[in-house]
Every structure is written in C-alpha cells, then in structure tokens.
C-alpha positions in Angstrom: 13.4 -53.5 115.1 13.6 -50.0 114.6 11.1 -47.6 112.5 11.7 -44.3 111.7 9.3 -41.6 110.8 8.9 -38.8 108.7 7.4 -35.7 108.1 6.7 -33.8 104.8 7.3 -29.8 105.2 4.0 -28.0 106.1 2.5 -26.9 102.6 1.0 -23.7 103.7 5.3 -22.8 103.5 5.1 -23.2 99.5 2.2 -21.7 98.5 3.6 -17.8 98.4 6.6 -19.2 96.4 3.6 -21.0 93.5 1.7 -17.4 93.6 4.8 -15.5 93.1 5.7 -17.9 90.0 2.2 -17.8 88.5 2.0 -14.0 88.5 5.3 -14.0 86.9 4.0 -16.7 84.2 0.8 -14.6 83.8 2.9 -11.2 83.7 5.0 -12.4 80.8 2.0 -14.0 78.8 0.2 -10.7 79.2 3.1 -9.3 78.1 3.7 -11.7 75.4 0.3 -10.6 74.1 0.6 -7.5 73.9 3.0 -7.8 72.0 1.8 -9.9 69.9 -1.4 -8.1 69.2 0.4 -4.7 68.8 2.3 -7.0 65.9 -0.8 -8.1 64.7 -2.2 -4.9 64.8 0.9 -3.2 62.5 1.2 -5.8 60.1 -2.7 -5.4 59.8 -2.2 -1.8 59.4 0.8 -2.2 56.8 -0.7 -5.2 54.8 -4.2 -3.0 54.4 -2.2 0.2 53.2 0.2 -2.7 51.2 -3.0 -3.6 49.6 -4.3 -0.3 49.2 -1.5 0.7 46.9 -1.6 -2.5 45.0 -5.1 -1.4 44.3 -4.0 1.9 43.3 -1.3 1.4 41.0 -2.9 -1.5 39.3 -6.0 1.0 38.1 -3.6 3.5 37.1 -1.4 1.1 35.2 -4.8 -0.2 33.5 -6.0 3.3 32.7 -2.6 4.2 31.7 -2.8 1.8 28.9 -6.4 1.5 27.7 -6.2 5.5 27.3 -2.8 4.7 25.2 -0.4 6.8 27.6 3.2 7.7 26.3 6.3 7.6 28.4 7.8 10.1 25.6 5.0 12.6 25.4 4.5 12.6 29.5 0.9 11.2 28.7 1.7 8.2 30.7 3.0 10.1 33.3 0.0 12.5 33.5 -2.9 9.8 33.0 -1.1 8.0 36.1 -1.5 10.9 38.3 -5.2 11.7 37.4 -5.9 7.9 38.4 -3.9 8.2 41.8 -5.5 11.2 42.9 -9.7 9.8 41.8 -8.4 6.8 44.0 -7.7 9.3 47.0 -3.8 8.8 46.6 -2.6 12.3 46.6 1.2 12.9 45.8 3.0 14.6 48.2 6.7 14.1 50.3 4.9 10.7 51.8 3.2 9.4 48.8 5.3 9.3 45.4 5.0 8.1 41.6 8.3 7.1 40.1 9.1 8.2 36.5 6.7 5.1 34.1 8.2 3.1 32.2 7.4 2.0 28.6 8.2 -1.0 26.3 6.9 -3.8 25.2 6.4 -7.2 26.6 8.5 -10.3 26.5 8.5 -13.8 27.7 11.5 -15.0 30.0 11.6 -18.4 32.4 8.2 -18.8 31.7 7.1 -15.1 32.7 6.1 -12.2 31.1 8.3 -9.2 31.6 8.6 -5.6 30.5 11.9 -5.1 28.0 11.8 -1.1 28.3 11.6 0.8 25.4 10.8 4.3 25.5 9.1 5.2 22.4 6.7 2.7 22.6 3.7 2.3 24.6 2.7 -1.3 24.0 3.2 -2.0 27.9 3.5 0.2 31.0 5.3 -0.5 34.0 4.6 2.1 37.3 5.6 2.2 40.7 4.6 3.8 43.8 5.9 4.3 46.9 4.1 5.7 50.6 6.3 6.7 53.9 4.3 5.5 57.1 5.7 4.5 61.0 7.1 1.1 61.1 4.4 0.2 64.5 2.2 3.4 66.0 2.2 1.3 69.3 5.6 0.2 69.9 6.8 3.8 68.9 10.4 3.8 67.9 10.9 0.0 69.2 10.6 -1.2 65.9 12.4 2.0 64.2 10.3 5.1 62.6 9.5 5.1 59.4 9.1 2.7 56.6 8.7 2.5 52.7 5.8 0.3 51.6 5.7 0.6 47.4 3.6 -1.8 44.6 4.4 -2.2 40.8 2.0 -2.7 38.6 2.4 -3.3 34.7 -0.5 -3.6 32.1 -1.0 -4.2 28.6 -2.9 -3.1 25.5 -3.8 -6.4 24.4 -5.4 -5.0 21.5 -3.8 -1.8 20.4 -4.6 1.2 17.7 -5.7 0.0 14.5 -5.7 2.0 11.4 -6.5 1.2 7.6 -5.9 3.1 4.7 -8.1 2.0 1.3 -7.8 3.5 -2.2 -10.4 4.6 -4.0 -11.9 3.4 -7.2 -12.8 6.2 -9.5 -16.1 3.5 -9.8 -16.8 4.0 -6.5 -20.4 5.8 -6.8 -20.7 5.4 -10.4 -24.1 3.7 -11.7 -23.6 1.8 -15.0 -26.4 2.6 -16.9 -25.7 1.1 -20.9 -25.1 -2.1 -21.4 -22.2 -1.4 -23.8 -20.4 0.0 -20.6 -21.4 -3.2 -19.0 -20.2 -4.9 -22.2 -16.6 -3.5 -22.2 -16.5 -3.8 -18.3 -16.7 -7.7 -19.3 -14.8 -7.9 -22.3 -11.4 -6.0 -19.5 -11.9 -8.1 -17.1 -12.5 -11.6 -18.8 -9.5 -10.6 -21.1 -7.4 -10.2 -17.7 -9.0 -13.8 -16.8 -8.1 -15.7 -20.2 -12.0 -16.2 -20.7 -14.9 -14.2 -21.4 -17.3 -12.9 -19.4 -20.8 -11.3 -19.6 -21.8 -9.5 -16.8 -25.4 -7.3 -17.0 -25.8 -3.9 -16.2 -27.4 -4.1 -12.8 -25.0 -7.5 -11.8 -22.0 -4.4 -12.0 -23.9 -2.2 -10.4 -24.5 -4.4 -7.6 -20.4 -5.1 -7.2 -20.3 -1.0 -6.8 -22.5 -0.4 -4.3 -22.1 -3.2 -2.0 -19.6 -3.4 0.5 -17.7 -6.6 1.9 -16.5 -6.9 5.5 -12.6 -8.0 4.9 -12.6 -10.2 8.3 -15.8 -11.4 8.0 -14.3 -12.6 4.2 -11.3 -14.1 5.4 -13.0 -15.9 8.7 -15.3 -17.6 5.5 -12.0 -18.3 4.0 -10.5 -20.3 6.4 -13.3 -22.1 7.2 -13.8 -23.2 3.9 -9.8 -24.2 3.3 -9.9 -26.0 6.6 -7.7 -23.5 8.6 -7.2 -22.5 12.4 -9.5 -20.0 12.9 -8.1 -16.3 13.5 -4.5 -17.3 11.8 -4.8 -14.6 9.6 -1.0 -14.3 9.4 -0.9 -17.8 7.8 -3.6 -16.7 5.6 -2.2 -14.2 3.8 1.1 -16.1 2.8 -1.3 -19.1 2.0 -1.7 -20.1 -2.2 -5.1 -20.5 -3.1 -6.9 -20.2 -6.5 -8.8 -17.7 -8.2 -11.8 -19.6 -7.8 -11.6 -20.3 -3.7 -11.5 -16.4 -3.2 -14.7 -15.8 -5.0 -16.2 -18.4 -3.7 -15.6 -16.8 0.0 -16.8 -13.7 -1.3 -19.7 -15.8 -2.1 -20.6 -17.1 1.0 -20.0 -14.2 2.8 -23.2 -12.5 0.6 -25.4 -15.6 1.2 -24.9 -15.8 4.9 -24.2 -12.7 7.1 -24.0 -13.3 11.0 -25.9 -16.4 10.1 -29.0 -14.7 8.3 -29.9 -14.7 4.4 -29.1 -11.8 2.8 -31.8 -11.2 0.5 -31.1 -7.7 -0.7 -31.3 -6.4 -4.1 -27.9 -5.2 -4.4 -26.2 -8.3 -2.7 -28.2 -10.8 -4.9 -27.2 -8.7 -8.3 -23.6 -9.0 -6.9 -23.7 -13.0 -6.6 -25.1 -12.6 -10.2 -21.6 -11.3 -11.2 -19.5 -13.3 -8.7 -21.2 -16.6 -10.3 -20.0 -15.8 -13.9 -16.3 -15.1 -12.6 -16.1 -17.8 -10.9 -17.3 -20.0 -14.0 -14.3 -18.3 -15.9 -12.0 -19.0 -13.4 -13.2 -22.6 -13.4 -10.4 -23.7 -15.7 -7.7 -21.5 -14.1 -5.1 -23.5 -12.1 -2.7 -20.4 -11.1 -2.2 -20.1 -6.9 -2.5 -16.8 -5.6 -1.5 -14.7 -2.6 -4.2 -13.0 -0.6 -1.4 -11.1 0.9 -0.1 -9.3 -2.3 -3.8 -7.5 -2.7 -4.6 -6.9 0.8 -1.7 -5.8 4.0 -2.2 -7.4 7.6 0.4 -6.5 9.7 2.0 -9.6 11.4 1.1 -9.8 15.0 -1.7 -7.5 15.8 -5.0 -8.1 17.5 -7.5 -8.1 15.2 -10.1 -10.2 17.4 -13.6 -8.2 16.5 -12.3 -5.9 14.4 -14.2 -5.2 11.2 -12.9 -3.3 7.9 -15.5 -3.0 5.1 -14.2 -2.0 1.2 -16.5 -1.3 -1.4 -17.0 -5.3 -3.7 -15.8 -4.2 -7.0 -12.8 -3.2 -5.6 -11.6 -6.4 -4.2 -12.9 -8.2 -7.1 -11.1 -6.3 -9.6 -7.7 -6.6 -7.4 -8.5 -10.7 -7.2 -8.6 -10.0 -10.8 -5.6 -7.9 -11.4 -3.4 -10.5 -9.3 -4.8 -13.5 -11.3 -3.5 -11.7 -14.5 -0.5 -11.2 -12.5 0.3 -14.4 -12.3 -0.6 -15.6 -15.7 0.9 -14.9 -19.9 -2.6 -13.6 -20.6 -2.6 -9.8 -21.8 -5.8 -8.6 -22.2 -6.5 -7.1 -25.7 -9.5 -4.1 -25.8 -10.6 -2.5 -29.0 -10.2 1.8 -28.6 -11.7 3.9 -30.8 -9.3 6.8 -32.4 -9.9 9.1 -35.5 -12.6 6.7 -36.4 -10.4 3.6 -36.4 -10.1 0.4 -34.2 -6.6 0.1 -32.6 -6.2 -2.9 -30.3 -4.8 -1.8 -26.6 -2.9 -4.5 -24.9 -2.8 -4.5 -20.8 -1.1 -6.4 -18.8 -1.2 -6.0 -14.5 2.9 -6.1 -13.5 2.4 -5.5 -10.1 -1.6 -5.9 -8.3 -3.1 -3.5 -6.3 -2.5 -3.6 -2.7 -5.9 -1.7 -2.5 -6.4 -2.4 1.6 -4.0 -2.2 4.4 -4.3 -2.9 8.3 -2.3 -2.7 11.4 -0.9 -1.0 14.5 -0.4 2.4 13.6 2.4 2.7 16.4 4.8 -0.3 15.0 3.8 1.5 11.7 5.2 4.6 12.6 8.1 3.0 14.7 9.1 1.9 11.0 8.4 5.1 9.0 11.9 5.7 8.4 12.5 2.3 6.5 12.2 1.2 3.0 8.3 -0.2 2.1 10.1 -4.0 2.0 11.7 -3.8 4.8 9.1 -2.6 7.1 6.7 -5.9 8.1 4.6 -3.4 9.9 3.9 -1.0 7.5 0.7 0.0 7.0 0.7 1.0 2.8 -1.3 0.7 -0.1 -1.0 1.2 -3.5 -2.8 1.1 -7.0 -2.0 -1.4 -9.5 1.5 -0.9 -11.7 0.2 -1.3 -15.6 1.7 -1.8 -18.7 0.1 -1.0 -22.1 1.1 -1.4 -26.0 -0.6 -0.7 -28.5 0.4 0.0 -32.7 -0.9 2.4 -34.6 -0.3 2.6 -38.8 -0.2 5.7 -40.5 -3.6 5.9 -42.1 -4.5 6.7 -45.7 -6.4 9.9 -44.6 -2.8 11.3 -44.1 -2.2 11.0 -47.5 -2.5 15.0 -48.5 -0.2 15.5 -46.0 2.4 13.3 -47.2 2.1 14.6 -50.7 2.7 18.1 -49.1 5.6 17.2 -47.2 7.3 15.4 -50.5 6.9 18.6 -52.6 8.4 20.6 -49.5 11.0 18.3 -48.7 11.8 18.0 -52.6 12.1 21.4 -52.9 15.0 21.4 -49.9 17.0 18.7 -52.0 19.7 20.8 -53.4 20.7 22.3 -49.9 20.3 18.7 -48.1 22.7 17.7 -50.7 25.3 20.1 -49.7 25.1 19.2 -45.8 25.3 15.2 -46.3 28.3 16.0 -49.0 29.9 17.6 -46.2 28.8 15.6 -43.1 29.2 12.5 -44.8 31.8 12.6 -47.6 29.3 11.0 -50.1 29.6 11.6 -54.2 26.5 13.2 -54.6 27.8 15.4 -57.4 26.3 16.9 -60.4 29.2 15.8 -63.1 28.6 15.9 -66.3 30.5 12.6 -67.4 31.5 9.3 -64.3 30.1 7.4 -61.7 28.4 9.3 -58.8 25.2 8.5 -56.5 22.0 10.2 -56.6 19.9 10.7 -53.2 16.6 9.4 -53.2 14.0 10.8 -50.5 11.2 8.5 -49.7 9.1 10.3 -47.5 7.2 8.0 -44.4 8.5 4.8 -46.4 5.5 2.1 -46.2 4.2 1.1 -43.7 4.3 3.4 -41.2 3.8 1.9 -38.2 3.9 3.4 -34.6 4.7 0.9 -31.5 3.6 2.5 -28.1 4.4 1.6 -24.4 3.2 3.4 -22.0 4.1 2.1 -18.3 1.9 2.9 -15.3 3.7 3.0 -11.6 1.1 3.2 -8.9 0.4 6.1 -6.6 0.7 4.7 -3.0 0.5 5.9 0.6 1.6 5.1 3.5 1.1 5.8 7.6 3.7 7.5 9.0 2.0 8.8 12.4 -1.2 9.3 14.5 -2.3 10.3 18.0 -5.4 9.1 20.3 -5.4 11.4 22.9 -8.9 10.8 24.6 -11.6 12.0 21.7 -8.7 13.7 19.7 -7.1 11.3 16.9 -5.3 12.0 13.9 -3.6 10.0 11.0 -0.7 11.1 9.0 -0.6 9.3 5.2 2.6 11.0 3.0 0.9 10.3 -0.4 2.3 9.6 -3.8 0.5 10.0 -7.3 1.0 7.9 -10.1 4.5 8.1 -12.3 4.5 6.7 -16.4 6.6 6.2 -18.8 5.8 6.6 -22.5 7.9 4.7 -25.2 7.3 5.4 -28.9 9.3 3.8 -31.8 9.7 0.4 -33.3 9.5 -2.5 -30.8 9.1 -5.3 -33.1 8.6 -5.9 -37.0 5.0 -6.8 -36.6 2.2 -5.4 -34.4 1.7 -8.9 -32.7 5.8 -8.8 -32.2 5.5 -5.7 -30.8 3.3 -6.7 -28.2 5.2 -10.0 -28.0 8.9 -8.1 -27.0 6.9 -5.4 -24.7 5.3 -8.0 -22.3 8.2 -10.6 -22.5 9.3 -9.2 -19.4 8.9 -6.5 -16.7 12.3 -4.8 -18.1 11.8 -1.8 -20.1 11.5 -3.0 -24.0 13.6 -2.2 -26.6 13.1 0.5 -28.5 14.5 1.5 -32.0 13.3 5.0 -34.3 11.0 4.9 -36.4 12.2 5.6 -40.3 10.3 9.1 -41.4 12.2 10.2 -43.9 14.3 7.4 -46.0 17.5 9.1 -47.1 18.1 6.3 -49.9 20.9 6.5 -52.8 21.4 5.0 -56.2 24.7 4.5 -57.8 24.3 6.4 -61.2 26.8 6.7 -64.5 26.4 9.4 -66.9 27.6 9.7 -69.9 27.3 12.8 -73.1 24.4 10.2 -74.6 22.4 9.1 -71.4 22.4 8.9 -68.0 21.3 5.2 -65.6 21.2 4.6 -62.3 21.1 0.9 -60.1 18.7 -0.1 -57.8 18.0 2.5 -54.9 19.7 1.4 -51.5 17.5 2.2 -48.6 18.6 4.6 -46.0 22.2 4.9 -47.6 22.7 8.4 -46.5 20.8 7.9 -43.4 17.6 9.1 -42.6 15.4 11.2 -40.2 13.3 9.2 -37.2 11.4 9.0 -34.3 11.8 7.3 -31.3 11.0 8.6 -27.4 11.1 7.3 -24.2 9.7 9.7 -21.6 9.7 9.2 -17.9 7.3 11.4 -15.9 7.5 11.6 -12.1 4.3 11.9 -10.5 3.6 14.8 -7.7 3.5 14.2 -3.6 1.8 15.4 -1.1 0.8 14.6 2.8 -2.4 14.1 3.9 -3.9 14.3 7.5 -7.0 12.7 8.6 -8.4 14.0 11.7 -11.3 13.4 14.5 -13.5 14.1 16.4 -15.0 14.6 12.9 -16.1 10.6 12.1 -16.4 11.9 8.4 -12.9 12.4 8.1 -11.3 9.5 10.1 -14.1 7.0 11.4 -13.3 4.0 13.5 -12.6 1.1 11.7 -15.9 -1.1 10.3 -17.1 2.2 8.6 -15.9 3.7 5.2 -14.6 7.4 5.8 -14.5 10.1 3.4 -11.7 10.0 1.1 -9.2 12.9 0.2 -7.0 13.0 -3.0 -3.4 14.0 -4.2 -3.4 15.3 -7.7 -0.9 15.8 -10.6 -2.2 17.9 -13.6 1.8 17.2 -14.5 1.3 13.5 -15.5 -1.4 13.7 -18.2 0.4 17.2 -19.5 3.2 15.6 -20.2 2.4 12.8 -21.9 -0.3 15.0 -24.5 3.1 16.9 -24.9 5.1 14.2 -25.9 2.4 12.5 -28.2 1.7 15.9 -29.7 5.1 17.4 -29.9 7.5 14.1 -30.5 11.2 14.2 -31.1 12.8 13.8 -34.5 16.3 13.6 -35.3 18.3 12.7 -38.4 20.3 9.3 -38.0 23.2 7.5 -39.6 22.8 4.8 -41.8 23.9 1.6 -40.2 23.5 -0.9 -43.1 20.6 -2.2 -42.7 18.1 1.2 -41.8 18.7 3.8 -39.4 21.3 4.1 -37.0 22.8 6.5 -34.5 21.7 10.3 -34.1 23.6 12.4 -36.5 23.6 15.6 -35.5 22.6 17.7 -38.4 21.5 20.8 -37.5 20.8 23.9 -39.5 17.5 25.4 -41.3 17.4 22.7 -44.0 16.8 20.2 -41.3 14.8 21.9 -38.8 12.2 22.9 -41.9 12.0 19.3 -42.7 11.8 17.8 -39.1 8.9 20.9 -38.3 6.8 19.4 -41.5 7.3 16.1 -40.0 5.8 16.6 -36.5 2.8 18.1 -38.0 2.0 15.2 -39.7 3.0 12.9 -36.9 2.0 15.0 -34.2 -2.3 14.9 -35.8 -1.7 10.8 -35.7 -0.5 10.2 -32.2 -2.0 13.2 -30.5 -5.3 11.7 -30.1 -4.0 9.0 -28.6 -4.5 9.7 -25.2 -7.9 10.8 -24.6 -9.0 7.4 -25.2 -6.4 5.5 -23.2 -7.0 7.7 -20.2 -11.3 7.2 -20.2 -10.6 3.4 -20.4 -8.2 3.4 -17.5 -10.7 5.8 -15.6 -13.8 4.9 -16.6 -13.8 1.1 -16.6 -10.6 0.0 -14.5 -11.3 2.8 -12.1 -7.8 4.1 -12.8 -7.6 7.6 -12.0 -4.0 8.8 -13.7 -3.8 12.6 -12.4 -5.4 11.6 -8.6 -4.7 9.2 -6.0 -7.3 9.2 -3.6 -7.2 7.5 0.3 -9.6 7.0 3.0 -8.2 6.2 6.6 -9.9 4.8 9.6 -8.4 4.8 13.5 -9.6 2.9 16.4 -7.6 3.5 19.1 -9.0 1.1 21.2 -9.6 -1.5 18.9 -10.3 -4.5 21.2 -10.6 -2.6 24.3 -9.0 -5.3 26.1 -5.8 -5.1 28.8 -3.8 -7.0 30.5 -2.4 -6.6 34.3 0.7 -8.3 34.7 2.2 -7.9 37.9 
C-alpha cells in the first residue's frame, strides 16, 4: 500500500501579496471618502445657500404683499429689493431678482396657483436667482459654476377696504319740540302703513348713536339661523321689516357681550321698540342688500364700519315703503293753507357701501349694474304729488284779469276769425257765434309731480403707499323733475295715476282761460243766443314738465390726515358736492310757468296753437302773475320737509370715506 504526502506552500510566500491587496482596499476607501465627504460637504454648502434664498424671497414676497406692492407702478419691484438687501442679499452680477409678477390666485389640480395679471396686485409671485461654484473642493471636476434660484409667491388674504357713507342732513341735529318729533313720526309711520309716536329724546337718541354694520349683521344671522360670516348670502337673503330691527335691537342690548346702559342707546331702543310694533303687521320681505353694498368676495373677518342709527333706520324704512302701495300723506303748510304732500320711496337709499377698493377700481370704467365690485352709494330716488286749488284770496286778481282780458276782446276776435275761420261777426241780421271768456273756469286745480333722482358716488381709485393713502369718489348731486298740469280729475286721482307706476305720469294743461262760444241769431227786433260751449275756440293753459340735471364734481379723500380718510371702524369727516342749479330752477319754473293758447279738441283743450302777437302775450303776462303768487311758494316748504325731517339735502350731496389698507393684516405664502 502506497501513501503519498503533501505539503501546503510556506505561508510566509502570501503574506506580501494580502498587504499589497489591503492597502489597495484601504487606498480606494480612503479615497472613496473623500469623495464622499467633499460631496457631502458641497451639497451641504448648496442646500444651506438653497435655503438661504428660500428664506429670502419668501420675506420679500410677504412684505411685498402686506405693504400692497404693484407690478405696474414698480412698487413691487422696489419693496422686493429693500427686503433682499435688510436680509444681507445684495444684487449684483451673482445675485439677481427677476422682473415680479402680479395676478391673482386660482385653484388648479388641487393647487393654488398664480394666473398673472398685471394690474392687479392681489398675489405676487418673485424669483431669485445666485451664481456660486458647483464643489470648492473638487475644483472644475464637477464643472464651475452653478445657478441655485427659489420662488416664492404670497397673498393679501385680506386686502384694502374702503367705504363710502352719505350723510344725513340730521346727522348732528338735536330735536328739541315735540311737534318736530311729532311730524318726524307722522313721515315715517306714513312710509310704514301705521302710525308711530316717537318722543323727542327717543329721536334724538337714533341721531347720535352709531351702529357697528358687522357687528349688526353677525346679530342677524345668528338670529335667522345662518352660517356665520356668509355675508354674501346675507345680503341677497328676504327678511322682514321687523327681523332687521330686531337685530338693531340686540345689537344695543348686548355689545361684546356687556349691557349697554347708556343714555343715548337706551332712548334709541325706546324708538326701535315702537317701529317694530308698527311693523308688527307688515308681511313684505326685504333685501338688506338694496340699502347697504358688500362686495362679493372680500375679507371682511374683523373689520368694523360704524354709520350713524337714524340713518340705517330710515333706509330700513325707505325700502319697506319700497316694497309696499303705501304713499305716505304729510300735511304742508302754504299761504296759510293745508295742502296734503304725497311721498312715495321709488328706489331706497343705498346709504353704506364696502369693498376692495382695487376690484373697485379695476371696474371703474363699467356701468354701476354691471360692476359686482363697485363700491357706490346713493340717496334715496323720491316721488312727490301734491294738488293745490286756486284759493278765494285770488279773487281780486281774477276780477282784474276779466276786466283786462275783456277789454282785449275785440282784437282776440280778429286773431281767432283769422286763425280759426270761426263766424264771430258782428252782423246786423243771421246766425253767427259769440265768444265767451271765462277766466280760471272753476275749480282751478293744480296737480304737481315733482321727481327726486339721488345724488350718488362712487370709488374710482386709491393708493396705500406706506402712511400715504388716498381715495378718489367722482360725485353726483341730485337731478328732479317737476311736472305741473292736470294728472287726474280729482286730487285723490291725481295722486292715484302719479304713483301707479314708476313711469312718468301723464300730464294734460291746465284750462286758464276758457275760450267758450255760443251760437247766437239776431234779428232787427232782438237778439238770442244757445247755451255756451266750453272751450269752442280753444283756450289758453298750463302745463310743464321740467327736467333739471344736477351738478358733478370729484372728490379726494386723503391721509395721513385720519380726519379726512380714517381707517375703517371710525366715522371720517364728510365733504359735499353742491348745486345752487337744482333749487334755482325749479323756484323758476314754479314762479315763472309756461302758458300757451291751445286748440279746442271737443271736449276742453287740445294741442298748442301758436298764437302769437301782443293780444296774447298781454293776456298770458296777466295770467302768470296770478299763477305765478299761487305756485311760487310752493317750494320752500317742500324743500324744509325733505331737509329737515327726511334728511334730504336737494342742493348737496355729502360723502365720508374710510381706507384700510391693511384690513386683516393677514398673508398667505404659497410656494
């Protein structure tokens, strides 16, 4: 049996080849981290200077849009810059801002994104950008230089708010006789359908206490069972008469959770009590929106906008007489005689108004209804009647104007035998009609319309430019039109065919002189005439309709003067537009008012027949005398109610504006 042996190779022989591979191995792990650390190192470097100018751009973004920056001013542009360079990021060839851009934001795939639009500054979108070496210790390995950049784009989530409020002449007025307070409740309960009596100081307490408009509608929808803060369903929303007093109510009783107990407040609940027990029976739904303007969409989240009581009351009142067939009927005083006025409200007051001024200038250019954003107000749109008969303390003057119009009746003769082909001879034998003048046949009856449009006013532009802010209202006074003539056969028919409808009413001329004839036969023994028929010949009338434009002006409310144009929640000082025109006019129409000579057209007076000459003029000139002394006075009377106890100033239209241009002070990063 054989056996074999053998041997393994000496191991001293492998041990230089093992330490030749392990210094290898240990080479290229050194190596390996080096490398890896210099990696770490860069993308260290990069990611902290990545972050840095995340952290950069998103405070300049911020400040861009809390301080209201504009891409088409160069505000945004500049306010960026200033924010970079506190923040140690100074531009230079390495460290850029691109060009900001504005617009607004939108929602697509589930994300918000900026839709650019230039002229407005809802949302602002920058970018910048910083040159440094792609690895400071691999060198050029890994390429020179790169381009790190960040975007940032924030948000106003609250926005500029502005509000304009018109002024009740009854503003700072103290109602001192209860015969003032008396009237005051006889207006505003005729406008109801009721009656109403309201005390001195309970008025006085609606004057001089103010109501926070938020604070009123938060009440409101708590007490209708609404989502809170949906103010925008709100004002689209019917509710009764009797539910916004109430609010107005509570709102006195409880502010920020404590009693009110003030002298003023607790007079003005006296007065909110008793319209709310004449409103009781009322079922008519209102429109919070048609008296007070929200723009759809804004923030409004803490805001506050405080109006003067008897203003909103009287445009909850206005609106509820809006919406019924009541006219209110108020007893005026002219010449010593009671003559019933009839109002009724065609279009409410839209006394308050509140919204983003920059979607409100964005739409300056449009027409008032189709602007949603609009920020506009305007004073009530009126229309009044009223008859007046001639009365018997004319009576000297009508015998004057018969003796001076008799004495003109052989030359009248003459112009209607030639304008009219009429027998009005002087034969001695035959057949031939006599004229007959009736001077102011009875009754004399005037019918007068007189048609209030509201002044208005309206934003069309503001700034906020740190400390700086402005408001620009174009501003409108109030336009009329005056109607005089026959609008109905009685005064209650009158009135009935003026308020049928908001068209203008028909108006016929009023008979002043009746131009009558009889059908006579004389004969050598005797000479008889028939019966007289009115107006045969014609006859001379009067009859206007008078449209008066009112005047226009722009007003600019500026800051840093808070007098002028405080930040919302306080009531600034108001300044007016004023048209001496308006009022001129219509004394001029009621103290000057057109006659002319008609046709007959059967039944009375027809068309205008133009006869023109001295006989005429001399009669029509005796006529306006005597008219002219009746319907002069007229307006004196009309005006002081309007002024005095609706608050209706009808020469002025006065505004107040406030701006916030950081309303909420609240914005949104979005990245």
């Amino acid at each position: 049996m054989n056996s074999y042996c053998t041997h393994s190779p000496p191991r001293h022989a492998a041990r230089p080849r093992q330490r030749g591979a392990v210094l290898m191995m240990t080479a290229s792990f050194l190596l390996l981290g080096v490398m890896s650390l210099a990696m770490v190192v860069d993308t260290g470097r990069l990611y902290v200077i990545k972050r840095n100018l995340q952290r950069v751009v998103d405070i300049a973004a911020i400040e861009v849009a809390a301080r209201g920056g504009r891409c088409t001013d160069g505000s945004a542009q500049t306010i960026a810059e200033e924010s970079l360079a506190r923040n140690g990021f100074t531009l230079d060839s390495e460290h850029r801002l691109a060009l900001p851009r504005c617009g607004t934001l939108i929602i697509e795939n589930n994300l918000r994104q900026l839709d650019e639009d230039s002229n407005s500054s809802a949302a602002t979108a920058l970018r910048v950008e910083q040159d440094t070496p792609a690895s400071l210790i691999a060198g050029g390995i890994m390429g020179h230089d790169i381009t790190l950049a960040a975007t940032a784009t924030a948000a106003a989530s609250g926005g500029p708010l502005a509000m304009l409020t018109l002024r009740s002449t009854l503003l700072n007025v103290n109602i001192t006789q209860n015969s003032k307070a008396q009237l005051l409740s006889d207006i505003f309960g005729g406008l109801l359908g009721g009656s109403l009596d309201i005390k001195v100081g309970a008025w006085n307490g609606l004057i001089h206490t103010d109501i926070d408009l938020f604070e009123f509608m938060d009440t409101l929808m708590v007490n209708l069972s609404l989502e809170a803060g949906n103010y925008d369903g709100l004002m689209t929303l019917n509710v009764s008469t009797g539910e916004l007093i109430q609010a107005a109510i509570d709102v006195l009783e409880t502010q920020n959770g404590v009693p009110n107990t003030t002298i003023r407040a607790l007079d003005s609940i006296v007065a909110l009590d008793a319209i709310l027990l004449a409103t009781s029976t009322s079922s008519n739904q209102l429109k919070l929106g048609d008296i007070l303007s929200l723009s759809p969409d804004a923030d409004y989240d803490g805001a506050q906008a405080k109006v003067q009581l008897y203003q909103f009351v009287q445009a909850v009142i206005l609106l509820a007489n809006q919406n019924n067939a009541i006219n209110a009927i108020i007893p005026i005083n002219v010449l010593g005689n009671s003559i019933d006025l009839a109002i009724k409200v065609i279009e409410p007051p839209q006394f308050a108004a509140i919204g983003n001024p920059e979607e409100a200038r964005a739409e300056a250019h449009l027409a008032i209804n189709d602007s949603p954003h609009r920020i506009y107000v305007r004073s009530a749109q009126l229309r009044l009647a009223l008859s007046v008969t001639l009365s018997s303390s004319l009576s000297s003057l009508v015998s004057g104007l018969t003796s001076a119009v008799n004495s003109l009746t052989g030359s009248l003769t003459d112009v209607l035998n030639s304008l009219l082909s009429l027998n009005l001879g002087s034969l001695l034998i035959g057949t031939y009609d006599q004229l007959d003048i009736l001077i102011l046949p009875s009754p004399i009856r005037f019918d007068i319309n007189l048609d209030l449009a509201g002044g208005n006013a309206r934003v069309s532009d503001f700034t906020c430019q740190g400390s700086s802010r402005s408001l620009t209202v174009p501003t409108e006074t109030a336009a009329a039109t005056l109607r005089i003539g026959k609008m109905g056969n009685s005064a209650a028919a009158a009135r009935a065919n003026i308020f049928a409808s908001t068209s203008a009413p028909i108006v016929e001329p009023i008979a002043l002189v009746d131009l009558g004839l009889k059908d006579c036969t004389r004969t050598l023994i005797f000479n008889t005439c028939g019966a007289r028929v009115p107006f045969a010949a014609g006859g001379l009338g009067l009859m206007a309709e008078t449209p008066v434009l009112g005047s226009s002006a722009t007003l600019l409310f500026q800051a840093p003067d808070d007098e002028d144009l405080p930040e919302l929640g306080t009531q600034g000082e108001f300044q007016s537009v004023s048209s001496s025109q308006l009022i001129s006019s219509l004394t001029s129409t009621l103290a000057g008012p057109s006659i002319s000579a008609y046709e007959s057209n059967g039944n009375g007076i027809g068309s205008v027949l133009m006869l023109l000459g001295s006989t005429i003029n001399s009669v029509v000139a005796l006529l306006q005398t005597a008219v002219s002394s009746l319907l002069s006075p007229l307006l004196d009377p009309i005006v002081t109610l309007l002024l005095n106890n609706l608050g209706l100033d009808l020469a002025n239209t006065e505004v107040s504006a406030n701006l916030s241009c950081d309303a909420n002070q609240g914005v949104s990063l979005v990245r």
